[in-house]
N, C-alpha and C positions, 0 to 999 in steps of 0.2 A: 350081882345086880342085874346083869342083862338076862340071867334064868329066869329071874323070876317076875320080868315083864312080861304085860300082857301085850299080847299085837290085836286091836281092836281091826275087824270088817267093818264093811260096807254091807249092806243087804240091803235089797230091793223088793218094794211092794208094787203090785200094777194095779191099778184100778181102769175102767172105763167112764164114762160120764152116769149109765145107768145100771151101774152095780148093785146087785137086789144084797137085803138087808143080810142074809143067810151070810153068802159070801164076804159079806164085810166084817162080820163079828168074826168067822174064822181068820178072815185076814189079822184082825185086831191081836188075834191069839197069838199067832204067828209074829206078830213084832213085839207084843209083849214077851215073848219066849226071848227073840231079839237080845232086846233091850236089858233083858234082866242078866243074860249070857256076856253084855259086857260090849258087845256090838255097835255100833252105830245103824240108823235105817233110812232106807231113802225110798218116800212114798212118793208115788208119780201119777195123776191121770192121763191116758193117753189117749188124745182125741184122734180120731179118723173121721175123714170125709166130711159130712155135711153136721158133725157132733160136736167141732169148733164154737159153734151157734150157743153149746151151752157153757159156755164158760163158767156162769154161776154155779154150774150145778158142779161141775169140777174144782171150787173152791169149797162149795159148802160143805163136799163130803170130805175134803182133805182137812177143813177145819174141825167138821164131828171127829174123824180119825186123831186130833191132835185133840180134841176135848178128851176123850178115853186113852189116850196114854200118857196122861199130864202127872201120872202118878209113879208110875217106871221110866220116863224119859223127858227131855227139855227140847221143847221147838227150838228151833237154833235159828229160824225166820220164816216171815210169812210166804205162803203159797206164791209162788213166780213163774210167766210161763216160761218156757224155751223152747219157739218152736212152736210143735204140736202136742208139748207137753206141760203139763203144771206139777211142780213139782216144789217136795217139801222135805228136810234132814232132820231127824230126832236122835239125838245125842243121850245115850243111859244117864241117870242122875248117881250120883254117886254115892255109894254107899255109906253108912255112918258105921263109925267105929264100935267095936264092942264095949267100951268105957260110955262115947257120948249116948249109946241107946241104951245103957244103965242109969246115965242122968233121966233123959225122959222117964224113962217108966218109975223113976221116984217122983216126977213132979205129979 
């Protein structure tokens, strides 16, 4: 029994307040790889200096970032800062058995 547990990670994404688009889609990749390997993820904006001012803009992207992996992983809660950081945990969703995704694909 204990062979054939999995021991689930932690991984961590960084973000800044003005992460250009490029950057975030690969980021995206990179926790979907995550998430699907069984992992846990933990996405963070980390604000410096005078970029505290945007807080919004530091939930809005950590909320896009959980709109696009709502389909390989489960928010586990909403964005909170600590700090100088906001930060957000996505937990894998669990996979379906090979009986229950033979139900679906008959319905």
């Amino acid at each position: 029994m204990k062979a054939k547990s999995k021991t689930s990670e932690v991984k961590e994404i960084r973000f800044t307040p003005n992460t250009d688009d490029h950057d975030f889609e690969f980021k995206v990749k990179h926790a979907e790889k995550f998430l699907s390997d069984g992992d846990k993820v933990k996405a963070h904006v980390q604000f410096k200096g005078r970029a505290i001012m945007f807080k919004e803009r530091g939930e809005l992207l950590l909320l896009k970032f959980a709109d696009r992996l709502k389909d390989v992983g489960a928010l586990e809660g909403l964005p909170k800062m600590e700090g100088k950081r906001m930060l957000v945990v996505f937990a894998p969703k669990a996979k379906l058995s090979k009986r229950k995704q033979q139900a679906q694909s008959k319905l």
